[in-house]
TINUVEX-251794 format. One record per residue (C-alpha): residue number from 1; x, y, z; residue in three letters. Coordinates in steps of 0.25 Angstrom, whole numbers. Example, Ala and Ser with C-alpha at 12.3 -4.5 7.8 and 13.67 -1.06 7.14 Angstrom:
<nodes>
NODE   nr      x      y      z  rest
NODE    1     49    -18     31   ALA
NODE    2     55     -4     29   SER
</nodes>
This chain:
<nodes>
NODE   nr      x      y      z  rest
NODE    1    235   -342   -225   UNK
NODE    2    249   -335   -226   UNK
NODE    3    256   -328   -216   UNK
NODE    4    267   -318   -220   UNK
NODE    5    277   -314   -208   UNK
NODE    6    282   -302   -212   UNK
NODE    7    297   -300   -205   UNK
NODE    8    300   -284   -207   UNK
NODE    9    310   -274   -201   UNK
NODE   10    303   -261   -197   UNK
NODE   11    306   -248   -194   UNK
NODE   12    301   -240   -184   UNK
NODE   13    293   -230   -190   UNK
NODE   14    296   -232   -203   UNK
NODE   15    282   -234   -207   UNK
NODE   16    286   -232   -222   UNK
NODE   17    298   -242   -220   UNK
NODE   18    288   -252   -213   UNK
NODE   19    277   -252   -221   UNK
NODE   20    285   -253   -236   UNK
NODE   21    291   -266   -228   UNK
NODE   22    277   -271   -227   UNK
NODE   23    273   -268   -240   UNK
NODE   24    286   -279   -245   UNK
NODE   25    282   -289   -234   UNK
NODE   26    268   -288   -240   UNK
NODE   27    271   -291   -253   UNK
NODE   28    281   -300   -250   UNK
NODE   29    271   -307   -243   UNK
NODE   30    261   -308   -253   UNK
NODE   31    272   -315   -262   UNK
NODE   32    271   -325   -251   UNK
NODE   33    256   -325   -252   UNK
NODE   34    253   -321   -239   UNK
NODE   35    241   -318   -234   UNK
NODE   36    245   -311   -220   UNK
NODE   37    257   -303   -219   UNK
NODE   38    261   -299   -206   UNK
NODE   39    271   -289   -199   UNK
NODE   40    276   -286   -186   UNK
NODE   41    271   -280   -173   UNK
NODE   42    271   -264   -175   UNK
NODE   43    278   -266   -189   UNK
NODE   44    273   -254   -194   UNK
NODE   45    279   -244   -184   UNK
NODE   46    291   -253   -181   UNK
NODE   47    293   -258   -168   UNK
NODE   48    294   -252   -156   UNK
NODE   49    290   -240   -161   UNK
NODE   50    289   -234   -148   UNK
NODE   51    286   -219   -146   UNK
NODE   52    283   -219   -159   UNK
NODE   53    270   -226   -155   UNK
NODE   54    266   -211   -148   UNK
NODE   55    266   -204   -161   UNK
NODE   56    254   -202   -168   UNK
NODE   57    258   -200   -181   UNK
NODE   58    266   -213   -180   UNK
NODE   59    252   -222   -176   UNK
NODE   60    248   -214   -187   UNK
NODE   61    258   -220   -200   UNK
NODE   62    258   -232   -193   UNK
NODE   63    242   -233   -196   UNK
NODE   64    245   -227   -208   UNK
NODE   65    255   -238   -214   UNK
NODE   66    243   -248   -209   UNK
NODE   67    233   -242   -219   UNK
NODE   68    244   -241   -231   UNK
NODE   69    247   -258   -226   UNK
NODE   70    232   -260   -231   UNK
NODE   71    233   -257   -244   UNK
NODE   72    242   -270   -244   UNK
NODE   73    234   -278   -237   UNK
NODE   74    224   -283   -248   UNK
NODE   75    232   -295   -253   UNK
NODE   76    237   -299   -238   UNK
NODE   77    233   -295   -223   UNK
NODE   78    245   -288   -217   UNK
NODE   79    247   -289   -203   UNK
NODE   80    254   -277   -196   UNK
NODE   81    259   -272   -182   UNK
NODE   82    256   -257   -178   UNK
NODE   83    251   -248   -168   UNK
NODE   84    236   -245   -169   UNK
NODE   85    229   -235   -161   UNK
NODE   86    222   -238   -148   UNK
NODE   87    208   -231   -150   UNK
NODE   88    204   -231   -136   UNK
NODE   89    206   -219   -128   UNK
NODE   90    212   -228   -116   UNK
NODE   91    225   -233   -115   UNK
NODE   92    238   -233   -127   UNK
NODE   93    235   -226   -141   UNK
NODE   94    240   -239   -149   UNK
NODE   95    238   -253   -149   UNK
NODE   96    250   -262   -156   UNK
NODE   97    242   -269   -165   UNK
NODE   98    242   -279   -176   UNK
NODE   99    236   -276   -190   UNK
NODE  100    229   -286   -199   UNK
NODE  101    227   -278   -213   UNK
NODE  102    220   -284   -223   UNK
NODE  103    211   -280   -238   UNK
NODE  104    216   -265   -235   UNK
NODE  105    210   -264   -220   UNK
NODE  106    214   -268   -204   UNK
NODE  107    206   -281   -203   UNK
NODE  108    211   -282   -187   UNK
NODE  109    220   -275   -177   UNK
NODE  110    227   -285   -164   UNK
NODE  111    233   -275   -155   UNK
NODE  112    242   -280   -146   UNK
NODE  113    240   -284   -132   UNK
NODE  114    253   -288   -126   UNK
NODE  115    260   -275   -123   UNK
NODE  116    276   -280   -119   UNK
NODE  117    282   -269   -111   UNK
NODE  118    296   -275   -107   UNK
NODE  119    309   -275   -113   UNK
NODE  120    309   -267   -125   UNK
NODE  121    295   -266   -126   UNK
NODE  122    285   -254   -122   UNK
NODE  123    273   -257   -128   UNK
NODE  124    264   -253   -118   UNK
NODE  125    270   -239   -119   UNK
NODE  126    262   -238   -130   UNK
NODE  127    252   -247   -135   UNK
NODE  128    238   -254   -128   UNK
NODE  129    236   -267   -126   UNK
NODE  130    226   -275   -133   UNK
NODE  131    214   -281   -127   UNK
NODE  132    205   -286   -138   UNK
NODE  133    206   -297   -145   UNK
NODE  134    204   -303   -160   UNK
NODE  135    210   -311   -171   UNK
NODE  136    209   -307   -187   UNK
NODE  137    202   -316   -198   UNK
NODE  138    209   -316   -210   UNK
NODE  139    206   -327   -222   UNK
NODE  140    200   -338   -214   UNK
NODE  141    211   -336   -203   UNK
NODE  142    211   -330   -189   UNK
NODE  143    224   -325   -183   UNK
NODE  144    225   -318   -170   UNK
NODE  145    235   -308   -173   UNK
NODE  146    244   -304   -162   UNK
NODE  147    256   -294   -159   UNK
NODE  148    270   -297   -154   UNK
NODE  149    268   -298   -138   UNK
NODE  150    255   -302   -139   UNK
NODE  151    260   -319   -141   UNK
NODE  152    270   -318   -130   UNK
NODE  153    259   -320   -118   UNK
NODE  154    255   -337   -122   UNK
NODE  155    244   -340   -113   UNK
NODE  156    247   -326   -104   UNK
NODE  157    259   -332    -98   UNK
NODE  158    266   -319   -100   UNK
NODE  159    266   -312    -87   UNK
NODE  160    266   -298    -93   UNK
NODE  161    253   -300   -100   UNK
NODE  162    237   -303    -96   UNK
NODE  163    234   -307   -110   UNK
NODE  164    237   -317   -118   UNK
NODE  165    232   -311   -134   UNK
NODE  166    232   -326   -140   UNK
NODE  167    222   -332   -131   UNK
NODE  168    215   -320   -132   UNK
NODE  169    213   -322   -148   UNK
NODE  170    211   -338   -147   UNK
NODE  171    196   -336   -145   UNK
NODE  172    196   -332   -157   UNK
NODE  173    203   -346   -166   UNK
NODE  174    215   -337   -174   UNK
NODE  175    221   -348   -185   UNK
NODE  176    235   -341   -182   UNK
NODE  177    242   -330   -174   UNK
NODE  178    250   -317   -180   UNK
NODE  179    259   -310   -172   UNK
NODE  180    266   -297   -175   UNK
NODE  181    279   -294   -167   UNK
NODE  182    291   -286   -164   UNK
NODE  183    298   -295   -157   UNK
NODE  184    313   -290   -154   UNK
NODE  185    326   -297   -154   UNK
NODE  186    333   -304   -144   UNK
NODE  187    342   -316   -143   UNK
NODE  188    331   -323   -137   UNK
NODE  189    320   -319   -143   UNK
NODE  190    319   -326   -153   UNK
NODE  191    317   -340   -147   UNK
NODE  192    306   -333   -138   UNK
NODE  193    297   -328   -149   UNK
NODE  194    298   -342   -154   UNK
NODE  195    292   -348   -142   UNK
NODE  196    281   -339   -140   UNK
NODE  197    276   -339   -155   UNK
NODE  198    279   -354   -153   UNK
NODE  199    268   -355   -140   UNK
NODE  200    259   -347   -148   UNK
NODE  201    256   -356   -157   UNK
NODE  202    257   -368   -147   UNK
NODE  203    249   -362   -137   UNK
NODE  204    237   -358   -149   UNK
NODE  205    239   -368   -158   UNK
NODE  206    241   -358   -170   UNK
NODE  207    251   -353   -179   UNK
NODE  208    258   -340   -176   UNK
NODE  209    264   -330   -186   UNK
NODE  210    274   -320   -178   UNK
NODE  211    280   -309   -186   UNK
NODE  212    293   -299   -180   UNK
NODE  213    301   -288   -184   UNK
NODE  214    315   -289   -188   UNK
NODE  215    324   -278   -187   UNK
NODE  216    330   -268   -176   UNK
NODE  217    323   -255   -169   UNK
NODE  218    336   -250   -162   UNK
NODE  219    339   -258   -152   UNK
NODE  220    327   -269   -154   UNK
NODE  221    330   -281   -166   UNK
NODE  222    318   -287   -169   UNK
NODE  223    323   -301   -176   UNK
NODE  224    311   -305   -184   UNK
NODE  225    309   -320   -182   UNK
NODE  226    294   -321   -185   UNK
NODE  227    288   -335   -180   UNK
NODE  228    278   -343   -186   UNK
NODE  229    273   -354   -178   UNK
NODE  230    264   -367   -181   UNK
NODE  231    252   -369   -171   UNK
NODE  232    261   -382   -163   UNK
NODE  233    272   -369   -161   UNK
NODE  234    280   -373   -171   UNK
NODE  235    289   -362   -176   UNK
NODE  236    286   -364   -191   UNK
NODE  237    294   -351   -197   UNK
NODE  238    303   -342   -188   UNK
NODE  239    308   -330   -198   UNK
NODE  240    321   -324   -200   UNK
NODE  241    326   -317   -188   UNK
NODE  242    334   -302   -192   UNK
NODE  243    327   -300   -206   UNK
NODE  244    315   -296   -214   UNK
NODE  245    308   -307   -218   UNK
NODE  246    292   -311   -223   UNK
NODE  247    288   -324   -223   UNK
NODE  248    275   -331   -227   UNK
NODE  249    270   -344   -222   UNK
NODE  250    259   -351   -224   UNK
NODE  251    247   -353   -211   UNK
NODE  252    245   -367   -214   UNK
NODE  253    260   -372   -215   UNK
NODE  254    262   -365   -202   UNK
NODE  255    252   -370   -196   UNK
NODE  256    256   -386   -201   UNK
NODE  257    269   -384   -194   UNK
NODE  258    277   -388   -207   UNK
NODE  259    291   -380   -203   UNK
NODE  260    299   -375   -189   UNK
NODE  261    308   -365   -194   UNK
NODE  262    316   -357   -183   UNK
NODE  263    329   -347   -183   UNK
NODE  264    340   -351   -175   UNK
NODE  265    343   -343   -162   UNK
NODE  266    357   -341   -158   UNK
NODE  267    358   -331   -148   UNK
NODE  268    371   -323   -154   UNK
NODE  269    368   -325   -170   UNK
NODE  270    355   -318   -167   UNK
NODE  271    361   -306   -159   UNK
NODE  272    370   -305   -171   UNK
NODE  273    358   -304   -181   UNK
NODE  274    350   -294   -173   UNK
NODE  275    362   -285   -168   UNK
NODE  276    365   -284   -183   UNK
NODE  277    350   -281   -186   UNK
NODE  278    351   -271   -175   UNK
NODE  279    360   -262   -181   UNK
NODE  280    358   -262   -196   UNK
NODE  281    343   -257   -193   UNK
NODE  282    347   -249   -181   UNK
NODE  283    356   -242   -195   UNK
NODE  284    345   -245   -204   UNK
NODE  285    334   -239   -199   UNK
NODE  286    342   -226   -195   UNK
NODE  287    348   -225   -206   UNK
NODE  288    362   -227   -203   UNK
NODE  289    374   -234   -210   UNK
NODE  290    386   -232   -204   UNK
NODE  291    389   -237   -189   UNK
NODE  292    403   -234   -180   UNK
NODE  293    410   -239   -168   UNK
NODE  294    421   -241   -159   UNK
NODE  295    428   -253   -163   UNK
NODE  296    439   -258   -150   UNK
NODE  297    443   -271   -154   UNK
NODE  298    433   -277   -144   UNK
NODE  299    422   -288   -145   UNK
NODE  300    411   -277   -144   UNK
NODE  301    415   -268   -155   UNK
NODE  302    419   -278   -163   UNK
NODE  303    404   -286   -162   UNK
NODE  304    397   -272   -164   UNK
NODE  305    405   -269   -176   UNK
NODE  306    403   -283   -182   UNK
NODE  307    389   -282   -182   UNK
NODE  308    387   -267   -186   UNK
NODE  309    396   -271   -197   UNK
NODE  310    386   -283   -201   UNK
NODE  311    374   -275   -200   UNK
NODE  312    378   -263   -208   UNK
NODE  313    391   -267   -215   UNK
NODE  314    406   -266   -211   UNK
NODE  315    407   -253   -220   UNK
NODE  316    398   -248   -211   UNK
NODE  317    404   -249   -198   UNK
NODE  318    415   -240   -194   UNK
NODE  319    424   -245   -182   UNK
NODE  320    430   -235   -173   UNK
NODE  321    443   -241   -167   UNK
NODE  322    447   -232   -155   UNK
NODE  323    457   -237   -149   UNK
NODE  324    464   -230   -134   UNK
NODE  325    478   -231   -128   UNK
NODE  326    470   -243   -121   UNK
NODE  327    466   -250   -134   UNK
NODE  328    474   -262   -135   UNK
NODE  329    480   -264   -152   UNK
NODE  330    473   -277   -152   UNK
NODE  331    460   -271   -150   UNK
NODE  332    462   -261   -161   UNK
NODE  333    466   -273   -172   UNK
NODE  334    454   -280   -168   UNK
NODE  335    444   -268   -169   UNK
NODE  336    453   -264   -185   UNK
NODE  337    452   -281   -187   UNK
NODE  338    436   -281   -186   UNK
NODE  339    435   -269   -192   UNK
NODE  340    443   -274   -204   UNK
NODE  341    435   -285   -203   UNK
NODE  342    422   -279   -203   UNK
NODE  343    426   -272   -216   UNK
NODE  344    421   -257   -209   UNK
NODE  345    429   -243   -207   UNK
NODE  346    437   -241   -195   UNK
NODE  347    447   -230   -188   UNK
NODE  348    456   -230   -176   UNK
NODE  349    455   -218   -169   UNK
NODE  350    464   -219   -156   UNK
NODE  351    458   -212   -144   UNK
NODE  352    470   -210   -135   UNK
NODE  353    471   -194   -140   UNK
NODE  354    455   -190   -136   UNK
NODE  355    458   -200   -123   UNK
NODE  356    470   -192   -120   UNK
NODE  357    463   -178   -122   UNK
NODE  358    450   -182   -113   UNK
NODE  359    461   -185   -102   UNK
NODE  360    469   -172   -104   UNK
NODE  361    457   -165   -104   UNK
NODE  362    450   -172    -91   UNK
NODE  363    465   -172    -83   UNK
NODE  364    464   -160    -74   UNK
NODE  365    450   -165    -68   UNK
NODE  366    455   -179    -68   UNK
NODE  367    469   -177    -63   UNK
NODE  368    475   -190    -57   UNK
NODE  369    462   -200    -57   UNK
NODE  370    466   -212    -60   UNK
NODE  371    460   -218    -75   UNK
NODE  372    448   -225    -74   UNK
NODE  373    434   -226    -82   UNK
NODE  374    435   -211    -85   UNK
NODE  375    446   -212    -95   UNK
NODE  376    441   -225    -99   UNK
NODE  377    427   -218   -103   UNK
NODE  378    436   -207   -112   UNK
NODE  379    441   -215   -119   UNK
NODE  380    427   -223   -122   UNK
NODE  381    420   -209   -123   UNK
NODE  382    432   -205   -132   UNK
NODE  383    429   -217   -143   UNK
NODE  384    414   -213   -141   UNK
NODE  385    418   -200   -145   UNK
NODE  386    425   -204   -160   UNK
NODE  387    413   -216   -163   UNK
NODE  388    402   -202   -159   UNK
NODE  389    409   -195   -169   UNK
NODE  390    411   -203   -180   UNK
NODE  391    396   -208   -179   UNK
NODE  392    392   -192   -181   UNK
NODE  393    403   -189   -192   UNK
NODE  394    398   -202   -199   UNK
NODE  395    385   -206   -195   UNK
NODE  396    389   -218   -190   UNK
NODE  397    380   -223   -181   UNK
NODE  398    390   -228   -167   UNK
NODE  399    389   -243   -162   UNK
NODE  400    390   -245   -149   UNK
NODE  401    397   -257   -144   UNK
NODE  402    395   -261   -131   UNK
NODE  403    390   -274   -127   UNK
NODE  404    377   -277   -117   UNK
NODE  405    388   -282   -106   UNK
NODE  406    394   -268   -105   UNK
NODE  407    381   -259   -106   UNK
NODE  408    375   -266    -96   UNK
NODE  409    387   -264    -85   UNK
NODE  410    391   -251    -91   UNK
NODE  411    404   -255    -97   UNK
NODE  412    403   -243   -107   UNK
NODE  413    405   -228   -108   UNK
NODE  414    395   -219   -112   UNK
NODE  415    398   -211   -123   UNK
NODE  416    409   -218   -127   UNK
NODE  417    408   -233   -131   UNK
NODE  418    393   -234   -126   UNK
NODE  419    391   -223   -137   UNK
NODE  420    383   -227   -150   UNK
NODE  421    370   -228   -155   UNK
NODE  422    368   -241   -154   UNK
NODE  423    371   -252   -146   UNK
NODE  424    375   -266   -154   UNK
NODE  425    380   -274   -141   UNK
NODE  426    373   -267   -132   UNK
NODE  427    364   -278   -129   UNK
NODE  428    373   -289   -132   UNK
NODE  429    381   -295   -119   UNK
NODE  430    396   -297   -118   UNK
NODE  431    398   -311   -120   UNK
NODE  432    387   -311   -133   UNK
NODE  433    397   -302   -138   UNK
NODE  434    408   -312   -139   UNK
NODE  435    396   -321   -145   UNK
NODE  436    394   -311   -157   UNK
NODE  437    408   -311   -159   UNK
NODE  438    408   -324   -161   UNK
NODE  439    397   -325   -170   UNK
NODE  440    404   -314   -177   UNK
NODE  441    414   -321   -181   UNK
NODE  442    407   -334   -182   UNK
NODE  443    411   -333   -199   UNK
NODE  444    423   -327   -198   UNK
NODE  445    432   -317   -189   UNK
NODE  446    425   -305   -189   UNK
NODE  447    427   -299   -175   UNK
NODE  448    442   -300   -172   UNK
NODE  449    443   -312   -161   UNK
NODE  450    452   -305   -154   UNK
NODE  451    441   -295   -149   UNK
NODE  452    432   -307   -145   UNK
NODE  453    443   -314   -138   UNK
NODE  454    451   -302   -131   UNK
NODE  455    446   -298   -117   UNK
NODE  456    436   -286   -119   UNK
NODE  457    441   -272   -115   UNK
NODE  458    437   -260   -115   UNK
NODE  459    452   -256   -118   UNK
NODE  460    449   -243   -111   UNK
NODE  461    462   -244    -99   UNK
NODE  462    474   -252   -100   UNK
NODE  463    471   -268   -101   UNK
NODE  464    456   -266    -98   UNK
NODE  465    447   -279    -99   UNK
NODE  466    432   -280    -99   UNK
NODE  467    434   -289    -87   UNK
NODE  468    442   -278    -78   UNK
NODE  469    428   -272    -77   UNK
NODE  470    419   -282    -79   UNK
NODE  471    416   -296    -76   UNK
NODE  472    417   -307    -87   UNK
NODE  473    407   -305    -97   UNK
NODE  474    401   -320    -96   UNK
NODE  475    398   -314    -82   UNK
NODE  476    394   -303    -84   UNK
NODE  477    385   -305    -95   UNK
NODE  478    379   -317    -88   UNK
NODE  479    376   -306    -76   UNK
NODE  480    368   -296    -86   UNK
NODE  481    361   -304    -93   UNK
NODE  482    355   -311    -81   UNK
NODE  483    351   -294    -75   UNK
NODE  484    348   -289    -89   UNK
NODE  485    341   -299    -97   UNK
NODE  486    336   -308    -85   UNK
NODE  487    333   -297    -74   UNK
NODE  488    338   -305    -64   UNK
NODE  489    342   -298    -52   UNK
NODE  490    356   -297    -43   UNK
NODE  491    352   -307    -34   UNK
NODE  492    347   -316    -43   UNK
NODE  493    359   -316    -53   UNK
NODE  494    368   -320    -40   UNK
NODE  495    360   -331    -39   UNK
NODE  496    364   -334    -52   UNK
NODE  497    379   -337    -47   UNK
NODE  498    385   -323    -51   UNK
NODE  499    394   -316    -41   UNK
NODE  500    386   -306    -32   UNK
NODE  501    396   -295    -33   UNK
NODE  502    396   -296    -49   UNK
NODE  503    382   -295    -52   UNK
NODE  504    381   -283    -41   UNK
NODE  505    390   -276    -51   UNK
NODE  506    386   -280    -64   UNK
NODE  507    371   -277    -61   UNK
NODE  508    376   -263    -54   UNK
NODE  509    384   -261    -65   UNK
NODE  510    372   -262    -75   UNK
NODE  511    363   -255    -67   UNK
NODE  512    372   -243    -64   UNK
NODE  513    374   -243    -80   UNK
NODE  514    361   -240    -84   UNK
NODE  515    364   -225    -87   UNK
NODE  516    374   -230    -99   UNK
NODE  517    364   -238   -106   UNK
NODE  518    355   -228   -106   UNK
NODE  519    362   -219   -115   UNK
NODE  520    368   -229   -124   UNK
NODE  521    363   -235   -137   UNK
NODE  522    352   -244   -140   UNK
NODE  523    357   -258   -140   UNK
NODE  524    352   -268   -151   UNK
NODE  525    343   -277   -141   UNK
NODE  526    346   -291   -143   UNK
NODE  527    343   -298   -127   UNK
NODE  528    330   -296   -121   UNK
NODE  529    334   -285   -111   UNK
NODE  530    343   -276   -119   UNK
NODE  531    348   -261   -114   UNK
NODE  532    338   -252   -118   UNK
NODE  533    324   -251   -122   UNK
NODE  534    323   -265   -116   UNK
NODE  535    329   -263   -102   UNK
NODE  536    325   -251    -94   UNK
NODE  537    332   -248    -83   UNK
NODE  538    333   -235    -73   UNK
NODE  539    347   -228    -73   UNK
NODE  540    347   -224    -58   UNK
NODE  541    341   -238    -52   UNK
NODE  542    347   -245    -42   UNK
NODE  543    342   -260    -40   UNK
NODE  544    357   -267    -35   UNK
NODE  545    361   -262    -22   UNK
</nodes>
């Protein structure tokens, strides 16, 4: 038997878009001669569709493109994620549920019994957990069909499930497993999902067959990597990461063990790739072109503008140099140098004049107070101002260029540089900054050195350093990820060796900020507990004393 592992990019709610994609992946599979073709977890609606699910008429097209699909499924079985309806009264109107077409009808439905609700993920919010359990018989083979979440409990030593689906369907002998997921992106992901597909098939002695998406839905990257794994847990294909692709393979080679092919995993070319991926379909899939944004001479800009540049071309990308009476001439060439580099548009628009008017205007209520984070905050909010207007004269879509370092302590202004509609950096810490720099510039000098070598600045008062405000980044950063990413608490990062005083005030400092990310742009996620969707915090909480 051959298995066909179909790689695809969708759209949400783009049923068209999605189901003209499988029609090529069908008949690209039967060229391979397959005999099951197989998509991802709700491929048809795109995932996560969200409130989208509460719609009627979407539920509707969506079963709709399932009855157009069997008319294709004469030569091969198609195997397809999408919602299906719940027909009993009690508890949520849709399961997530696995189709398996074949000779023009549904031959067999696997709803999904693993719900995750954490992180990014709601699905309870919407769909009812499956407690029934079968396996499908197709050609003298049995395969216990499964969907996304539903291998992540081996043995139900996951502690945020009862059930274990697998060892529900071994009574029933399956020759192999499928799975259909929508496994998204992070640096670390990708060595997980490995390892879980991996004890799969240790654990059952089977081969398993794990399809994903590629491609982003705002701020979630999905990064593709299917897995195919012989029975001894093996990985015997793991697939492209970033791109379309359809692969067959045959069951009985798979199941010999005769090859061990993996991607490599470096932590900083793969934020590179998905961050790219992020914004071209971000564009894509909104139909924009064109992006702009502040360009300062710095590291952040600099990185932002690199990678916009390679994901929708230098000619693309317009850079915004805005330089104050504050702005040092250094920085300025090095903004021209990348631009110049980067083959993309760019003007100089000094911001001294609207500075100055704001001040003459603001004097007789601010008299004789000294300057501080007021004026600094005009002249942000005055560069915010020029980049708003040339995204609506233009339609350029703005870019914001903060990193994950400053969102989380608030190093930023609102409705000035936190302005844009999406965040590139936003969830990429400070010193992993200087790492994309550097991978940048691994072939050639693309970011000017001098913006990766010169202390960072926010150039917004005379001889102002990052540093004047904020601890080292190594610090810092080391600080965040242990409260963001690992939830640990103030005492227990002290216990770690960091000063008491520091962590107070980094971890107030994050806390307190939490009204400014609320209203900034959606960051392309790249860790496992990004701002936004992901990490769901109160505004007005109080947890440090």
């Amino acid at each position: 038997m051959r298995i066909c592992l179909a790689q695809l990019n969708y759209h949400i709610g783009n049923f068209e878009n999605n189901f003209q994609k499988m029609l090529e992946a069908i008949e690209t599979a039967k060229s391979q001669h397959a005999d099951i073709v197989v998509f991802g977890e709700l491929a048809l609606t795109g995932y996560p569709p969200r409130d989208f699910l509460e719609f009627e008429d979407f539920i509707h097209r969506s079963d709709e493109y399932i009855q157009h699909l069997l008319s294709y499924t004469h030569e091969l079985a198609v195997v397809i994620g999408a919602p299906s309806v719940n027909p009993v009264p009690e508890g949520k109107d849709l399961y997530n549920s696995a189709y398996f077409l074949y000779e023009g009808s549904i031959q067999y439905v696997q709803h999904k019994t693993l719900l995750p609700t954490y992180d990014i993920f709601d699905e309870y919010r919407y769909f009812e957990p499956n407690t029934e359990f079968g396996i499908v018989e197709f050609k003298g083979k049995k395969i216990a069909l499964t969907v996304c979440e539903d291998i992540w409990n081996i043995g139900n030593e996951n502690p945020l499930y009862v059930t274990c689906p697998l060892d529900e369907m071994m009574p029933f002998k399956p020759d192999f497993i499928l799975n259909v997921s929508a496994s998204p992106f992070d640096h670390k992901h990708a060595a997980e999902r490995l390892a879980i597909v991996s004890e799969n098939a240790k654990r059952y002695n089977l081969p398993v067959f794990y399809v994903n998406h590629i491609g982003a839905q705002t701020e979630v990257i999905f990064d593709g990597g299917s897995v195919v794994s012989s029975p001894n847990g093996s990985i015997f294909k793991e697939m492209v990461y970033f791109e379309e692709a359809i692969e067959t393979f045959e069951l009985d080679e798979v199941v010999a063990g005769t090859q061990n092919i993996e991607q490599t995993k470096d932590k900083i070319a793969l934020i590179h790739d998905a961050i790219i991926l992020g914004i071209k379909d971000y564009f894509n899939k909104l139909g924009f072109t064109k992006a702009i944004l502040g360009l300062s001479g710095g590291i952040d800009s600099a990185v932002t503008c690199a990678l916009a540049a390679r994901a929708l071309g230098g000619e693309n990308v317009t850079g915004m140099l805005m330089p104050s009476q504050f702005s040092s001439g250094h920085s300025v060439d090095d903004a021209r140098e990348l631009a110049e580099n980067l083959a993309m548009p760019y003007h100089i628009v000094t911001i001294k004049e609207l500075y100055d008017a704001f001040e003459n205007k603001l004097q007789p209520m601010f008299k004789d107070l000294p300057f501080n984070v007021t004026e600094e905050n005009i002249q942000a909010r005055c560069r915010g101002v020029l980049l708003m207007a040339m995204s609506n004269k233009f339609g350029n879509i703005l870019l914001n260029t903060s990193n994950k370092s400053e969102m989380a302590v608030g190093y930023g202004t609102l409705y000035g540089d936190l302005c844009g509609g999406l965040s590139v950096l936003g969830d990429v810490y400070k010193m992993d900054v200087f790492a994309l720099a550097r991978y940048i510039n691994k072939d050639g000098e693309v970011i000017p050195i001098n913006s990766i070598e010169k202390p960072p600045s926010a150039e917004l008062r005379p001889n102002q350093k990052d540093s004047d405000s904020l601890p080292d980044y190594e610090v810092l950063d080391e600080i965040l990820k242990l409260y963001i990413e690992d939830h640990k608490g103030p005492k227990e990062i002290i216990a770690l060796g960091h000063d008491s005083a520091l962590v107070q005030r980094i971890l107030r400092l994050v806390n307190i900020n939490e009204f400014k990310r609320y209203q900034t742009a959606p960051a392309l996620r790249v860790s496992n507990k990004a701002f936004g969707m992901g990490r769901r915090m109160p505004i007005v909480g109080k947890y440090l004393s």
